[in-house]
C-alpha positions as semicolon CSV with decimal commas, in nm:
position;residue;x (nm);y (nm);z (nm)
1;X;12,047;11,171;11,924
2;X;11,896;11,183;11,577
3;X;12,163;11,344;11,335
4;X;12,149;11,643;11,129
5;X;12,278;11,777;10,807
6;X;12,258;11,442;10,624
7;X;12,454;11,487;10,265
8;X;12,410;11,126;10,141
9;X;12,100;10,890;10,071
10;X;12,256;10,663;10,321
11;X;12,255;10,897;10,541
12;X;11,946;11,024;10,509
13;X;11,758;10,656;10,499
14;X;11,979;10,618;10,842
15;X;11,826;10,907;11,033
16;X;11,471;10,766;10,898
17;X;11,643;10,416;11,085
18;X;11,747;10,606;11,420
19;X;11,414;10,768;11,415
20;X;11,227;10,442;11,440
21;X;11,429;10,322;11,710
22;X;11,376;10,599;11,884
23;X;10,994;10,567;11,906
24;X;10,960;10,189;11,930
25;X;11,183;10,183;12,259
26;X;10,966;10,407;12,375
27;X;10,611;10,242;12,249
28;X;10,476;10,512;12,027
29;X;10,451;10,250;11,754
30;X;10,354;9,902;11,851
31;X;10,296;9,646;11,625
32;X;10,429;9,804;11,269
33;X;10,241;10,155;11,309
34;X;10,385;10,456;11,201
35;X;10,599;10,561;10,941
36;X;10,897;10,836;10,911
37;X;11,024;11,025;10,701
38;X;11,380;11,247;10,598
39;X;11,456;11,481;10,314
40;X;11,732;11,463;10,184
41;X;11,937;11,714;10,059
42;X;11,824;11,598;9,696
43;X;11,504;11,721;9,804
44;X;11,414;11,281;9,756
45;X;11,176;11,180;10,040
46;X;11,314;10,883;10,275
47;X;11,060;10,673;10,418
48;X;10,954;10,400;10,584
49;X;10,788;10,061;10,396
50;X;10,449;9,976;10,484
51;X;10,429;9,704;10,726
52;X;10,774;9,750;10,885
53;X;10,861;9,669;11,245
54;X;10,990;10,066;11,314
55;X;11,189;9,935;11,609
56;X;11,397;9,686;11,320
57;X;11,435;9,916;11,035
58;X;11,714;9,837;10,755
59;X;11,824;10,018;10,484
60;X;11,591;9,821;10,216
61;X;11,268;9,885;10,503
62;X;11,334;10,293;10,353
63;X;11,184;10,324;10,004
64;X;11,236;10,676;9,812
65;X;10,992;10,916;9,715
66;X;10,924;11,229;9,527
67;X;10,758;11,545;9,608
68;X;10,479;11,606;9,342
69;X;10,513;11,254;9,256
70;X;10,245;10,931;9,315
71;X;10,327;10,778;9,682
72;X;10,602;10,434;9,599
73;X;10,432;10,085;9,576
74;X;10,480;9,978;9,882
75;X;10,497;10,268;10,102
76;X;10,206;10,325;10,394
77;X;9,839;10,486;10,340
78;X;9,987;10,827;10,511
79;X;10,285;10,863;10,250
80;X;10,003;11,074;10,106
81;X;10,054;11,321;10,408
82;X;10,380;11,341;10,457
83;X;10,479;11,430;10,065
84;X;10,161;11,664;10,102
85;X;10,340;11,874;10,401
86;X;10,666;11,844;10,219
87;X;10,514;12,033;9,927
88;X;10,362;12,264;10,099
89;X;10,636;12,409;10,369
90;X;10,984;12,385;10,168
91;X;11,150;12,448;10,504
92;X;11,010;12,111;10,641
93;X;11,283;11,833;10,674
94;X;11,147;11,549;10,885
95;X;10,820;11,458;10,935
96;X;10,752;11,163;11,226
97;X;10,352;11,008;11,272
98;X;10,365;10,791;11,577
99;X;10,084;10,626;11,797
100;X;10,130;10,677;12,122
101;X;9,898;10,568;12,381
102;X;9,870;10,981;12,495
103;X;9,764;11,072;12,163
104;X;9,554;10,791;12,054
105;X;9,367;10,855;12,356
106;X;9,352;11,237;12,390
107;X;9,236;11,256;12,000
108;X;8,957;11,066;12,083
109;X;8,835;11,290;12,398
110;X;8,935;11,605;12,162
111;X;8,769;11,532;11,864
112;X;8,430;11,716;11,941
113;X;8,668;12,031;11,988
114;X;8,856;11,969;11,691
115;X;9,179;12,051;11,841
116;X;9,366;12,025;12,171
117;X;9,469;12,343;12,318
118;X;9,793;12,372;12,529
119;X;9,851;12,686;12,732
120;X;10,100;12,793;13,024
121;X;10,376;12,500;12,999
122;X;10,725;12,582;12,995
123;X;10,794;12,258;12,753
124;X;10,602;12,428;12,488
125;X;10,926;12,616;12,448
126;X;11,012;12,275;12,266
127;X;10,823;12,358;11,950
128;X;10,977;12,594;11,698
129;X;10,945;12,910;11,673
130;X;10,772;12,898;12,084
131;X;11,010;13,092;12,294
132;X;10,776;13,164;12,625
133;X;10,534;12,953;12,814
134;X;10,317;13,268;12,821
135;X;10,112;13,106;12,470
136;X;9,863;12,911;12,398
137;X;9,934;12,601;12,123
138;X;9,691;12,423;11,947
139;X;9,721;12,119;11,783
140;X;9,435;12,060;11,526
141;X;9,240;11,706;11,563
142;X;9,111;11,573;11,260
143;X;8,840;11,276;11,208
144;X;9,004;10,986;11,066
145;X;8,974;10,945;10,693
146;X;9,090;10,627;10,475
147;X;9,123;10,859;10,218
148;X;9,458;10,959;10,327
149;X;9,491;11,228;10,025
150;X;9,170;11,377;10,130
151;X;9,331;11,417;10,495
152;X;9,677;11,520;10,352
153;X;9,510;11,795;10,211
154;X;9,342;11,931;10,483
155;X;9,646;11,930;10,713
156;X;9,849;12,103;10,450
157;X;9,554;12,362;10,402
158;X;9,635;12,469;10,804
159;X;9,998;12,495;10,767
160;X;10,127;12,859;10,840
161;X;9,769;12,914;11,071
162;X;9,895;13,189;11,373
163;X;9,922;12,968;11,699
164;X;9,877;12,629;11,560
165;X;10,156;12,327;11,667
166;X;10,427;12,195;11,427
167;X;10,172;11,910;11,422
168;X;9,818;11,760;11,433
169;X;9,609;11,501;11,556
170;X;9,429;11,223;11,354
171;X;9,063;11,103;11,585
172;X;9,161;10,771;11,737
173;X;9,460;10,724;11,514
174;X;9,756;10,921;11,688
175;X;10,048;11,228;11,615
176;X;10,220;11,383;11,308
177;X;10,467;11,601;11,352
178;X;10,697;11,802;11,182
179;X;11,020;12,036;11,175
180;X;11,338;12,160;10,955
181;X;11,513;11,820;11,085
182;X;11,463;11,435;11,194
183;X;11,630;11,580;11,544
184;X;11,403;11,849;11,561
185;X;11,080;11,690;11,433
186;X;11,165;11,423;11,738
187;X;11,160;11,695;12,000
188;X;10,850;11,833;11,898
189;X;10,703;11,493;11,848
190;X;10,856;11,405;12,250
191;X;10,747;11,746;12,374
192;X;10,387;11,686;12,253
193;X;10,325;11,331;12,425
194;X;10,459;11,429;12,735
195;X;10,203;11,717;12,694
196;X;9,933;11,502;12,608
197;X;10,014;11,279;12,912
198;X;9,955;11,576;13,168
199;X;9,664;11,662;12,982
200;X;9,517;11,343;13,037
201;X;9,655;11,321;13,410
202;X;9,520;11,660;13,478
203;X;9,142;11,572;13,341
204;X;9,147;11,194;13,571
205;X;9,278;11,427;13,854
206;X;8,965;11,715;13,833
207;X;8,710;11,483;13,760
C-alpha cells in the first residue's frame, strides 16, 4: 500500500521509496529505468536520482525539485515531464513512468495509431474519474524524443482532452502515469499494464 496525505519531506521522499519497490518486484523497471515522483504538500517535487536501482531506493536516491524551476543536476532526462504535468494539472500529486514489458511492447505495435484505445473492460473503472466499463479510454502514444522538454510539452498540451487516460505512452520506451496521489497514480499505472497485457494476448490469440 502506497500512503497518502504525506505532511513531511520525509514522508513524501518515502512514498517516492515505496513506489519503487513496488514496481521493481514486479519488473516494470529493470536495470535502473524509471523514475517517480511525489508532491509534497510544499508543492516541492520528490524524485528519483538518475541512475538509481528503483527496487533499492534511500532517502539521498530522492533529490528535490521545483515546479517552474530547471530539472536538479542529477535527476533523469524525463524530470522534464514530470515537472511539465505538475505545472500544468495543479490537482496532480504523483506521477510514476515505468517500463514494463506490456507497454514497451504495445507502444511499439501502437505507434502508427498514435494511441492505444481501450474499450468494454470493467478494470477501466480503475482510472479516475471512469465509473462504467461502457467507455472507451485512450492512451496517447508518442514517438520517442531525446529532447525530453520537447516531449514534456506535448503530453502536457493533451492534458484535460475528453476520453483520454490519466497517462500516455512513449514509442518503444514504456508508461507515464498520473493521479491526485502516489496510491492512486499506482493503480492507474497497475490497471493499465494488466490492460496492455490482454491487449497483447488478445492480438497473438486472433491472429
Amino acid at each position: 500500500m502506497i500512503a497518502s496525505g504525506t505532511t513531511s519531506w520525509t514522508e513524501t521522499a518515502d512514498a517516492v521509496i515505496r513506489l519503487g519497490r513496488f514496481c521493481a518486484a514486479r519488473g516494470w523497471v529493470p536495470a535502473t529505468a524509471g523514475n517517480f515522483s511525489v508532491r509534497a504538500p510544499s508543492g516541492r517535487i520528490a524524485i528519483t536520482a538518475s541512475g538509481t536501482d528503483k527496487g533499492a531506493l534511500r532517502q539521498g536516491d530522492v533529490l528535490e525539485a521545483e515546479v517552474g524551476a530547471p530539472p536538479p543536476p542529477g535527476s533523469s532526462a524525463e524530470t522534464p515531464i514530470h515537472l511539465a504535468l505538475y505545472a500544468a494539472d495543479p490537482a496532480i500529486g504523483a506521477v510514476v513512468h515505468m517500463h514494463s514489458s506490456h507497454s514497451t511492447l504495445l507502444s511499439r505495435l501502437r505507434e502508427p495509431e498514435g494511441a492505444v484505445v481501450l474499450a468494454g473492460y470493467e478494470l477501466l473503472k480503475a482510472l479516475h474519474p471512469v465509473r462504467t466499463h461502457e467507455v472507451s479510454v485512450s492512451v496517447p502514444v508518442y514517438a520517442n524524443d531525446q529532447d525530453t522538454t520537447r516531449l514534456a510539452a506535448r503530453a502536457a498540451a493533451d492534458l484535460g482532452r475528453p476520453g483520454l487516460a490519466p497517462a500516455f505512452l512513449i514509442a518503444g520506451h514504456g508508461l507515464t502515469a498520473w493521479g491526485r496521489d502516489a496510491e492512486e497514480a499506482l493503480r492507474h499505472a497497475e490497471a493499465l499494464d494488466f490492460l496492455f497485457g490482454i491487449e497483447l494476448e488478445m492480438r497473438r490469440l486472433t491472429r
